[in-house]
TORVEX-86805 format. One line per field, with one value per atom (N, C-alpha, C): residue number from 1; residue in one letter; atom name; x, z, y. Coordinates in nm, 3 decimals. Layout:
num: (NUM,...)
residuo: (A,...)
atomo: (CA,...)
c1: (X,...)
c3: (Z,...)
c2: (Y,...)
***
This chain:
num: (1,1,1,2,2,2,3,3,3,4,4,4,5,5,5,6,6,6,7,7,7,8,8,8,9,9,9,10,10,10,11,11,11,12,12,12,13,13,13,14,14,14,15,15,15,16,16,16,17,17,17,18,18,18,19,19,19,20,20,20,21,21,21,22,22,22,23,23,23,24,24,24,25,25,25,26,26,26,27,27,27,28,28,28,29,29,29,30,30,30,31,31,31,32,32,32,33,33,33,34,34,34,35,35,35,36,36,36,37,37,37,38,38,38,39,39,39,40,40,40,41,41,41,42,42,42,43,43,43,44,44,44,45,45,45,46,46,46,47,47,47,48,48,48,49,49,49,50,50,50,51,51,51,52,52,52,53,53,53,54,54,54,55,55,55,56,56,56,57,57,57,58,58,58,59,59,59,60,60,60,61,61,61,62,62,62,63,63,63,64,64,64,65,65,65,66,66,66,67,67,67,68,68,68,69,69,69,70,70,70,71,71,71,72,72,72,73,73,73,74,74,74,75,75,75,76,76,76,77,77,77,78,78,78,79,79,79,80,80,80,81,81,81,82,82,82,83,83,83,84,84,84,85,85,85,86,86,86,87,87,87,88,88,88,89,89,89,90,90,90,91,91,91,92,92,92,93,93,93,94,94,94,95,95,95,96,96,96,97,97,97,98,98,98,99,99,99,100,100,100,101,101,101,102,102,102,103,103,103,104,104,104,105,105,105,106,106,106,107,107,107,108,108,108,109,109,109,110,110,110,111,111,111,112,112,112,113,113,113,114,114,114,115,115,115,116,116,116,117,117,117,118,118,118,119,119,119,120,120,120,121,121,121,122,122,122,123,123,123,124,124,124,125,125,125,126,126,126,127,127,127,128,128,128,129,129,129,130,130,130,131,131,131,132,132,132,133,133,133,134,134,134,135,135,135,136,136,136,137,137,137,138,138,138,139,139,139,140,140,140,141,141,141,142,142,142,143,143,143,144,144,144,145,145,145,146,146,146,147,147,147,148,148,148,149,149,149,150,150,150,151,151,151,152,152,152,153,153,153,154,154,154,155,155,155,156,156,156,157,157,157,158,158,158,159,159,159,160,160,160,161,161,161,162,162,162,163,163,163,164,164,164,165,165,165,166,166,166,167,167,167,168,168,168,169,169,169,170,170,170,171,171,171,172,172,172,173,173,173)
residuo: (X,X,X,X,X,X,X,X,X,X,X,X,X,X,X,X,X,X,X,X,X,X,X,X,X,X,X,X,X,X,X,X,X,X,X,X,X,X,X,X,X,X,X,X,X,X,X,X,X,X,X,X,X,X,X,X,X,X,X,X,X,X,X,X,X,X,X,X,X,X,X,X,X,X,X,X,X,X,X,X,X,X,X,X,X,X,X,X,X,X,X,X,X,X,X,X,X,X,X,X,X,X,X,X,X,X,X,X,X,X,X,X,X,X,X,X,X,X,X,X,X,X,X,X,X,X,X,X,X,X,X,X,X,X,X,X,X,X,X,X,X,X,X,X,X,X,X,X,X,X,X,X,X,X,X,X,X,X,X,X,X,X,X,X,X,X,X,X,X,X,X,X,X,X,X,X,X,X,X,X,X,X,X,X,X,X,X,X,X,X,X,X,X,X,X,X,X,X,X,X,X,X,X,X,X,X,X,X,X,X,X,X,X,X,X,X,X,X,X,X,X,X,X,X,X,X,X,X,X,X,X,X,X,X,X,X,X,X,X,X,X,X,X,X,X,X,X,X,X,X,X,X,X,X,X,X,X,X,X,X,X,X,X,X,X,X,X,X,X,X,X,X,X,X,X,X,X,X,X,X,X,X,X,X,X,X,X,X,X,X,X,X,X,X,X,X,X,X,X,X,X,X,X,X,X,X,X,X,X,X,X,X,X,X,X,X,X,X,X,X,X,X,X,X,X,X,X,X,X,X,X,X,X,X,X,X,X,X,X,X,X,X,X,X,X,X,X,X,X,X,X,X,X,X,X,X,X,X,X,X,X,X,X,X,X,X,X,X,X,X,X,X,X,X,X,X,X,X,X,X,X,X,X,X,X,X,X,X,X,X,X,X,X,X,X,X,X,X,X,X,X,X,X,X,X,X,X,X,X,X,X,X,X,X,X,X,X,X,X,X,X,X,X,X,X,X,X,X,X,X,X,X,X,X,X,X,X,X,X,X,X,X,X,X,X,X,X,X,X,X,X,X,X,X,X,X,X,X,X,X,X,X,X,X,X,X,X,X,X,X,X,X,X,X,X,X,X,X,X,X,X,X,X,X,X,X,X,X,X,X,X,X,X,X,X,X,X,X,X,X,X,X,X,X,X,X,X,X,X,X,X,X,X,X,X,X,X,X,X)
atomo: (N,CA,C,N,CA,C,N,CA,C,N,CA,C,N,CA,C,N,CA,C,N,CA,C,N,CA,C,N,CA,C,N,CA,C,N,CA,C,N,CA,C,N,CA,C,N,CA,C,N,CA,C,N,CA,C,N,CA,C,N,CA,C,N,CA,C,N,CA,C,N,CA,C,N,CA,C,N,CA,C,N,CA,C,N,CA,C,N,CA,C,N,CA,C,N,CA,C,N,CA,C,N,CA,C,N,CA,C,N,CA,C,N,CA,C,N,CA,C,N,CA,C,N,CA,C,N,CA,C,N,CA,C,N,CA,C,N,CA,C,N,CA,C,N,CA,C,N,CA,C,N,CA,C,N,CA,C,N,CA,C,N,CA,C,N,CA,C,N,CA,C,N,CA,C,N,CA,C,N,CA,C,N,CA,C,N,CA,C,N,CA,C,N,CA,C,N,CA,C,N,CA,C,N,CA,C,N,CA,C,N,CA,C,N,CA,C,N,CA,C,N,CA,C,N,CA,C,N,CA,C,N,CA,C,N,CA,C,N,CA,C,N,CA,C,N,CA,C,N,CA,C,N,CA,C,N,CA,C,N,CA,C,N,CA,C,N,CA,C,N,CA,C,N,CA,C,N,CA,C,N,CA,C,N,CA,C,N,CA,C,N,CA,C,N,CA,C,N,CA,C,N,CA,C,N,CA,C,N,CA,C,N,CA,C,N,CA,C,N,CA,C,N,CA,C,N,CA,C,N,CA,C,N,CA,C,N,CA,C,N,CA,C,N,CA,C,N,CA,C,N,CA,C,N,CA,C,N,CA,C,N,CA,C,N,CA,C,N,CA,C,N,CA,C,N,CA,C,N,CA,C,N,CA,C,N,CA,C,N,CA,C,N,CA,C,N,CA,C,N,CA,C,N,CA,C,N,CA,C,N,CA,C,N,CA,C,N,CA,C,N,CA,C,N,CA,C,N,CA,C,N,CA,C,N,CA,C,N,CA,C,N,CA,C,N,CA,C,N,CA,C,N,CA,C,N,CA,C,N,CA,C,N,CA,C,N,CA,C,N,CA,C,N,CA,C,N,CA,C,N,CA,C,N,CA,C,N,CA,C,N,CA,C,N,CA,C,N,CA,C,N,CA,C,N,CA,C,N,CA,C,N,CA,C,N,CA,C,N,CA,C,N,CA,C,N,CA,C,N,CA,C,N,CA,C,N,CA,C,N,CA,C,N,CA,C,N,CA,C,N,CA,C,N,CA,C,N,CA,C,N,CA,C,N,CA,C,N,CA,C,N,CA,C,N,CA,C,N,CA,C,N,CA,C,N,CA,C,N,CA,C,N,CA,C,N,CA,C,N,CA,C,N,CA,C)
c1: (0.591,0.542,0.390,0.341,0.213,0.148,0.044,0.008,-0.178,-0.161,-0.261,-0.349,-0.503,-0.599,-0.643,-0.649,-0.726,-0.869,-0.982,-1.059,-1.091,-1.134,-1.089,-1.155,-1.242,-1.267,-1.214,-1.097,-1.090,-0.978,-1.043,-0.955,-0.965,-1.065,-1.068,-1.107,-1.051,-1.081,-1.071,-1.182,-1.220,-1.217,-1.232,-1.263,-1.338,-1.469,-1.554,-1.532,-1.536,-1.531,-1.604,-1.744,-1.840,-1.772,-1.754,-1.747,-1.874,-1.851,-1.992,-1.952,-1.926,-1.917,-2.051,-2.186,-2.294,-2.260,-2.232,-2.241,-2.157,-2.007,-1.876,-1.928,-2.019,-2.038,-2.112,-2.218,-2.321,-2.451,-2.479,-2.586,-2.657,-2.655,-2.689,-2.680,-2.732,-2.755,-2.612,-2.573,-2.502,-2.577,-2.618,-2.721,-2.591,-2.553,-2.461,-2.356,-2.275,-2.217,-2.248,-2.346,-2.382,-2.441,-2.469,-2.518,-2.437,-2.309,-2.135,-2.101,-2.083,-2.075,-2.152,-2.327,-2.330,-2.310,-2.281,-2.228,-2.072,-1.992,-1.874,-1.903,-1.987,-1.998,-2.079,-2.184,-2.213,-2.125,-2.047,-1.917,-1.769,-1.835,-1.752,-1.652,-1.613,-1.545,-1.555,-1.501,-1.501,-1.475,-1.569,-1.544,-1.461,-1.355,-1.245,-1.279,-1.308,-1.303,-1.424,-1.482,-1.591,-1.595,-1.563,-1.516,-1.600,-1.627,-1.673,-1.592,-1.531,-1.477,-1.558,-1.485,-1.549,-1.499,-1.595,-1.538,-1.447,-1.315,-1.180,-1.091,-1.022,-0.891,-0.808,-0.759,-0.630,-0.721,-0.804,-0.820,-0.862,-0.956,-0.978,-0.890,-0.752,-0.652,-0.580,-0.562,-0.485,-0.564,-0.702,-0.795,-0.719,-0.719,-0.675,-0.541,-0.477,-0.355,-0.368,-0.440,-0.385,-0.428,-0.600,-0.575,-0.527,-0.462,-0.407,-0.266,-0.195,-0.033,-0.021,-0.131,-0.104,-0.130,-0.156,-0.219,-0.348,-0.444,-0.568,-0.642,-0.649,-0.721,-0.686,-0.750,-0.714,-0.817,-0.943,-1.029,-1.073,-1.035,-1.095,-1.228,-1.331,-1.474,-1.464,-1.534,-1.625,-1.695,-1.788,-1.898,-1.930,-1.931,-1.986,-1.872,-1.910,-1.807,-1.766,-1.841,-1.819,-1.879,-1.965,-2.044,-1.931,-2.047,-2.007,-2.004,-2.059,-2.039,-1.911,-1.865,-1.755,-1.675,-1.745,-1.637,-1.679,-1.719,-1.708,-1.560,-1.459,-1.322,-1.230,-1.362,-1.332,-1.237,-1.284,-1.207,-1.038,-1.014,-0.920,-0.854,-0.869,-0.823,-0.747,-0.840,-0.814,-0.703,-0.722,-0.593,-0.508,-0.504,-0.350,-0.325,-0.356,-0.315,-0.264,-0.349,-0.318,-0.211,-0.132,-0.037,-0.063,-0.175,-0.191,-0.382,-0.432,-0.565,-0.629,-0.743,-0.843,-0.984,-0.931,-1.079,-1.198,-1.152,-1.296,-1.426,-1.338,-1.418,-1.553,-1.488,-1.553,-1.687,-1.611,-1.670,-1.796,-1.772,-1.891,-1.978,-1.969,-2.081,-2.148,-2.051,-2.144,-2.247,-2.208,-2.264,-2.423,-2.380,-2.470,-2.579,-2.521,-2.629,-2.748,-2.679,-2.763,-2.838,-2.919,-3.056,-3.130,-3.116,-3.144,-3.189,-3.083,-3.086,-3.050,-3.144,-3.044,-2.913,-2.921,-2.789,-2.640,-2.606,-2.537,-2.411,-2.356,-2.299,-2.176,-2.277,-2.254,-2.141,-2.121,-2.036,-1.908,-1.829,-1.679,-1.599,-1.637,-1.582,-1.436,-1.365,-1.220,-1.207,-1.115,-1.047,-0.937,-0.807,-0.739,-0.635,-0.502,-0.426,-0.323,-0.336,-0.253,-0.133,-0.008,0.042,-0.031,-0.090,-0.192,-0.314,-0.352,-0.529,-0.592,-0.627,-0.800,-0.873,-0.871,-1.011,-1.085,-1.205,-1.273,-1.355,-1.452,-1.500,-1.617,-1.746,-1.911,-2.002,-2.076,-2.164,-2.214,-2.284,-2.344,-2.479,-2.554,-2.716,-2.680,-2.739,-2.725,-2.812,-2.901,-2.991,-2.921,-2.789,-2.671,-2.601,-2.571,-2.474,-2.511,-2.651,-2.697,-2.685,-2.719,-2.695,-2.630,-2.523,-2.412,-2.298,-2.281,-2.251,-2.265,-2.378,-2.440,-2.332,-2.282,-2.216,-2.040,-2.034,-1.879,-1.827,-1.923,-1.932,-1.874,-1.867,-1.795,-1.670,-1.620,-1.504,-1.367,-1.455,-1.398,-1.299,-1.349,-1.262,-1.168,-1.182,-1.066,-0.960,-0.971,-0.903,-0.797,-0.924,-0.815,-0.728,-0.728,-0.709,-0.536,-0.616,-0.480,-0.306,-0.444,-0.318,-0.225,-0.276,-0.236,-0.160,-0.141,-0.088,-0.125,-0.291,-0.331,-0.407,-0.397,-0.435,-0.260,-0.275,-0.153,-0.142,-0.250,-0.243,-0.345,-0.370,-0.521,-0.606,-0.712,-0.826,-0.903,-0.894,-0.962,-1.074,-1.119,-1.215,-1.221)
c3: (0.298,0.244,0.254,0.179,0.155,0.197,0.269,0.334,0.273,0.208,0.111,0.201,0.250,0.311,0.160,0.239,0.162,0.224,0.101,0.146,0.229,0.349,0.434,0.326,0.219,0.226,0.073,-0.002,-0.118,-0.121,-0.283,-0.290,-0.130,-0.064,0.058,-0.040,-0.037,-0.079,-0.002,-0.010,0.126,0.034,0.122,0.115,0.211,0.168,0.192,0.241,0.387,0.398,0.454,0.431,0.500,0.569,0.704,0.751,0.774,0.709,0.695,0.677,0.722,0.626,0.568,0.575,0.514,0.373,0.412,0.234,0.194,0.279,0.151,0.041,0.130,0.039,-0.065,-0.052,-0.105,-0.066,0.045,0.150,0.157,0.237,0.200,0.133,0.110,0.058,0.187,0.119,0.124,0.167,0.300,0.297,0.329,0.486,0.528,0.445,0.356,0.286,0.210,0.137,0.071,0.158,0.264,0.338,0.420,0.426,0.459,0.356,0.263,0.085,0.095,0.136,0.121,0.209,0.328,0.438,0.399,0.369,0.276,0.174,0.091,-0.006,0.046,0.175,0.245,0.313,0.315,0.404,0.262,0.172,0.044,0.018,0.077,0.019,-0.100,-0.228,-0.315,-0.294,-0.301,-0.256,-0.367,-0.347,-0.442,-0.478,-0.329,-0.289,-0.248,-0.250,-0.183,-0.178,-0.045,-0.006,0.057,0.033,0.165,0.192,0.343,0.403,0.474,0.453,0.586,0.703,0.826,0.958,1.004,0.960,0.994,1.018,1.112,1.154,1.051,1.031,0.902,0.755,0.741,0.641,0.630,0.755,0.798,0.774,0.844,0.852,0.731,0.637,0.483,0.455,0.413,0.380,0.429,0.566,0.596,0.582,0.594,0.531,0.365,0.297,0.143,0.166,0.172,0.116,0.219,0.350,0.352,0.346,0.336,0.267,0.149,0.031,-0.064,-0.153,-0.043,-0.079,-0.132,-0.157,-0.228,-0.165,-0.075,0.016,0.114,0.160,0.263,0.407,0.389,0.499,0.450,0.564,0.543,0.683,0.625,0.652,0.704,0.824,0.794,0.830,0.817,0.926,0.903,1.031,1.057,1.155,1.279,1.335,1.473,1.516,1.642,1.758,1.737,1.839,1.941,2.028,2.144,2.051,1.924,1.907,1.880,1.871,1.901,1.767,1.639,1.534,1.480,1.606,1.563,1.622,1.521,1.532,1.472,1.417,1.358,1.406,1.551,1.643,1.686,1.650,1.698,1.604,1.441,1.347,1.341,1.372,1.354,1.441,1.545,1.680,1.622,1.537,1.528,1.405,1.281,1.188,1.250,1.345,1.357,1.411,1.410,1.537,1.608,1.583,1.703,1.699,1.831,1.821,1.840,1.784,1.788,1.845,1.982,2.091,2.094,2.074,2.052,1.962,1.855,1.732,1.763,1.793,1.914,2.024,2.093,2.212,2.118,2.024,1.986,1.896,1.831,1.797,1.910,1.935,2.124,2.126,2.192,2.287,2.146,2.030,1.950,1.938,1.956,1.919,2.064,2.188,2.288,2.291,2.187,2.222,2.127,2.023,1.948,1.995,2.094,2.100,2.260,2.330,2.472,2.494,2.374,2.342,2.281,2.319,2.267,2.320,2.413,2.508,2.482,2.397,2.346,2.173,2.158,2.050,2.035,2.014,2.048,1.952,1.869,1.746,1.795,1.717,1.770,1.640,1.632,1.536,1.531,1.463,1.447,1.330,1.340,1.247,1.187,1.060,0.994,0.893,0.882,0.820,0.799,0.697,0.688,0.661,0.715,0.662,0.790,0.794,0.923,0.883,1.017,0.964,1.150,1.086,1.151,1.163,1.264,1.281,1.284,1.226,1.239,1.239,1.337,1.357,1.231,1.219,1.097,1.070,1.097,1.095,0.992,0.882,0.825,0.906,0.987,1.015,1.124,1.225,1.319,1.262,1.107,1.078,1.027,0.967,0.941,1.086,1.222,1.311,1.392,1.395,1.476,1.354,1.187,1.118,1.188,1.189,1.197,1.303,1.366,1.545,1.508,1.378,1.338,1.187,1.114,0.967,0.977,1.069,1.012,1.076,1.156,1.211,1.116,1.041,0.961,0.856,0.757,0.640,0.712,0.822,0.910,0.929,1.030,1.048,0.962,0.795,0.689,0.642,0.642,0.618,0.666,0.845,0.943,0.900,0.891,0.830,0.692,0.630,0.501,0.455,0.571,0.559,0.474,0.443,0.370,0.391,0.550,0.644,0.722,0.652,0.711,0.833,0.908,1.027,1.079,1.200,1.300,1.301,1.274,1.301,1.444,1.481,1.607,1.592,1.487,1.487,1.533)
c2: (0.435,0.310,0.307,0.265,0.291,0.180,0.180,0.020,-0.028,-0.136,-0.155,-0.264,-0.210,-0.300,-0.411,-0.507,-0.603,-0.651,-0.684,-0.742,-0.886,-0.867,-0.965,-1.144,-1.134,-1.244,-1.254,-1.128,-1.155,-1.274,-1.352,-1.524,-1.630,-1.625,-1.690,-1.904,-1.951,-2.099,-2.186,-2.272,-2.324,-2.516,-2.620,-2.736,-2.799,-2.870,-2.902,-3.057,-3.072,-3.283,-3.285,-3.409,-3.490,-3.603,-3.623,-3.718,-3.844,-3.953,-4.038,-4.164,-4.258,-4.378,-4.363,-4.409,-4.416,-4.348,-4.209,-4.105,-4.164,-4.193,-4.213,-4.362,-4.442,-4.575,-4.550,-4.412,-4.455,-4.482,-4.510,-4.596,-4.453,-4.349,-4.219,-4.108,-4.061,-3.891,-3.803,-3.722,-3.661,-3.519,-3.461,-3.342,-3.224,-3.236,-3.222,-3.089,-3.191,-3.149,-3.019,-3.052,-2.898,-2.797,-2.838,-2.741,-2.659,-2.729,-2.670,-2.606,-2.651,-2.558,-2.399,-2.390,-2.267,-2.211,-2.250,-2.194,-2.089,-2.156,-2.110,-2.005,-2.006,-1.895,-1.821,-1.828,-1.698,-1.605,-1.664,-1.568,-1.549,-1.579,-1.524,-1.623,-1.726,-1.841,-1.919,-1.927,-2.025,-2.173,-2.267,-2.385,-2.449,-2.511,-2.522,-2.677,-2.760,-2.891,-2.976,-3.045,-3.150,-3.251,-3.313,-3.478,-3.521,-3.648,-3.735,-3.825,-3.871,-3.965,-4.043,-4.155,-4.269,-4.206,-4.280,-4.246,-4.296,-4.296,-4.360,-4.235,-4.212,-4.151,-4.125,-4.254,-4.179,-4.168,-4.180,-4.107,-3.936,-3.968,-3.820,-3.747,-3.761,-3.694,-3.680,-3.804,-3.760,-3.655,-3.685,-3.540,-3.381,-3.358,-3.280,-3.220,-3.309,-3.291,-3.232,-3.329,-3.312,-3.164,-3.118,-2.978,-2.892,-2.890,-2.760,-2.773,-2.937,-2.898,-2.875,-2.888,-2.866,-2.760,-2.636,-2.513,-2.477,-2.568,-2.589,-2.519,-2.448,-2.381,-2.329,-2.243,-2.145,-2.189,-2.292,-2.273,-2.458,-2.543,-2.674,-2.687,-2.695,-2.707,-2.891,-2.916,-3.067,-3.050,-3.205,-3.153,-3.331,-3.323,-3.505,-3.561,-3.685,-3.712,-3.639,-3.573,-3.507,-3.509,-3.621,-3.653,-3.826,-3.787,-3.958,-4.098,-4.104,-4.238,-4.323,-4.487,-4.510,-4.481,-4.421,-4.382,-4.259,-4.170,-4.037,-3.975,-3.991,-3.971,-3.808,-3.746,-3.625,-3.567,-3.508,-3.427,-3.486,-3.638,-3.658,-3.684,-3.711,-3.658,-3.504,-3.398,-3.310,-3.232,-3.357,-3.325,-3.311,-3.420,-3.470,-3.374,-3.346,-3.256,-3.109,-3.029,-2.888,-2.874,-2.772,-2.708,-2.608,-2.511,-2.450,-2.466,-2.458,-2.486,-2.348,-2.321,-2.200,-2.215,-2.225,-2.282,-2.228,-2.112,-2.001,-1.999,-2.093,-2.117,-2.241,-2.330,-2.467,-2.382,-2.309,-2.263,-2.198,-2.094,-2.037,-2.128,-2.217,-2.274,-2.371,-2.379,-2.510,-2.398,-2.250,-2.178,-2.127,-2.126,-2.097,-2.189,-2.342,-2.484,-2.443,-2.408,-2.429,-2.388,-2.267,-2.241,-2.316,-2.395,-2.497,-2.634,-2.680,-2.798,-2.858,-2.904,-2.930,-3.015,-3.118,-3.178,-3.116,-2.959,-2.865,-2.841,-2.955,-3.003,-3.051,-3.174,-3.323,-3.302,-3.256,-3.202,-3.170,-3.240,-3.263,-3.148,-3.078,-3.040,-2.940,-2.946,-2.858,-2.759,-2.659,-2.569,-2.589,-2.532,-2.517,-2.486,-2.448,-2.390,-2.493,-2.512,-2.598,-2.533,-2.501,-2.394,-2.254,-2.261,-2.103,-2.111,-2.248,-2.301,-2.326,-2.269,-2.242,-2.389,-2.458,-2.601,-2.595,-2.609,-2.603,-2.696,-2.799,-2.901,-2.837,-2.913,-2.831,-2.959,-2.938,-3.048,-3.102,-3.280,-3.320,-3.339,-3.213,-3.195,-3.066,-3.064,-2.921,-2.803,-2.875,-2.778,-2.672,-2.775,-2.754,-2.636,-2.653,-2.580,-2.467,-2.415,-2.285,-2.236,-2.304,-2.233,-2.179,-2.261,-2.262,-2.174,-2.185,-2.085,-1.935,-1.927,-1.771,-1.731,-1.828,-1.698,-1.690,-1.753,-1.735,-1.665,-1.694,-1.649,-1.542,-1.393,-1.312,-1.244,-1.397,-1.367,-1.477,-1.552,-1.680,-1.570,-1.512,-1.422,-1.365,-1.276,-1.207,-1.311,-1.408,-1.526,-1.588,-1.578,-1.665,-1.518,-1.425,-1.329,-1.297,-1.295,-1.308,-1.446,-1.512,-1.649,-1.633,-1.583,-1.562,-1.429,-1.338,-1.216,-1.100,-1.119,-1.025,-0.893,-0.897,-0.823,-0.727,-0.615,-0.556,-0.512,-0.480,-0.426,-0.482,-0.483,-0.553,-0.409,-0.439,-0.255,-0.266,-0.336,-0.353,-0.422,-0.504,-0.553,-0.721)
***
């Protein structure tokens, strides 16, 4: 039987959510967001999706839900909502959608923000696995997320890769 490698980031489709009330009204600019967008197509993802939510729980969570029960993607992105304030609810949105969590993912952008920022601490963000869709929580400073990107970007395609069974064997990488 002949065993066929795939490219870890070929067809990788991702969805893009700003957590904001401010952006979802209108009241602000939307920076955030696109700055999660090229984050995604640096690591070879087609952005399929781009939302903004208010900072509310269940909506957070329909979001999450819709695109990874509805196959629309392989990788759901946010970014906003992960901090101490009393409706930064991201992370506990995202509790509740996953079934298995991917701590490592969390751990390395904390450990990436800290030479950035002494507040690198303070950042609640979680990972995790939703049927075969990777979502991942990313701080809401774009400037956060070019940085804290850089220490995961090229373990993200493997990941969606792993989930999706398009990876036949593990290489050791």
């Amino acid at each position: 039987m002949e065993t066929r490698r795939v490219t870890f980031a070929e067809g990788m489709r991702a969805a893009v959510i700003t957590v904001s009330s401010s952006r979802s009204d209108g009241t602000r600019p939307d920076e955030s967001g696109p700055a999660l967008a090229e984050f995604a197509r640096s690591i070879g993802a087609e952005v399929t999706a781009a939302e903004v939510v208010p900072d509310q729980q269940s909506k957070i969570e329909w979001a999450l839900r819709h695109y990874a029960d509805t196959g629309l993607c392989d990788l759901i992105l946010t970014t906003g909502g992960t901090g101490f304030a009393p409706d930064d609810v991201t992370p506990e949105a995202t509790r509740a959608v996953i079934e298995r969590e991917a701590p490592g993912i969390p751990e390395a952008l904390r450990a990436a923000s800290r030479e950035h920022t002494p507040n690198w601490m303070l950042s609640r963000g979680v990972a995790g696995i939703r049927g075969r869709c990777l979502i991942i929580n990313f701080p809401g400073s774009p400037k956060a997320i070019g940085e804290a990107g850089e220490s995961i970007g090229a373990a993200i395609p493997h990941a969606v890769s792993l989930l999706s069974d398009r990876v036949d064997q593990h290489d050791g990488r």
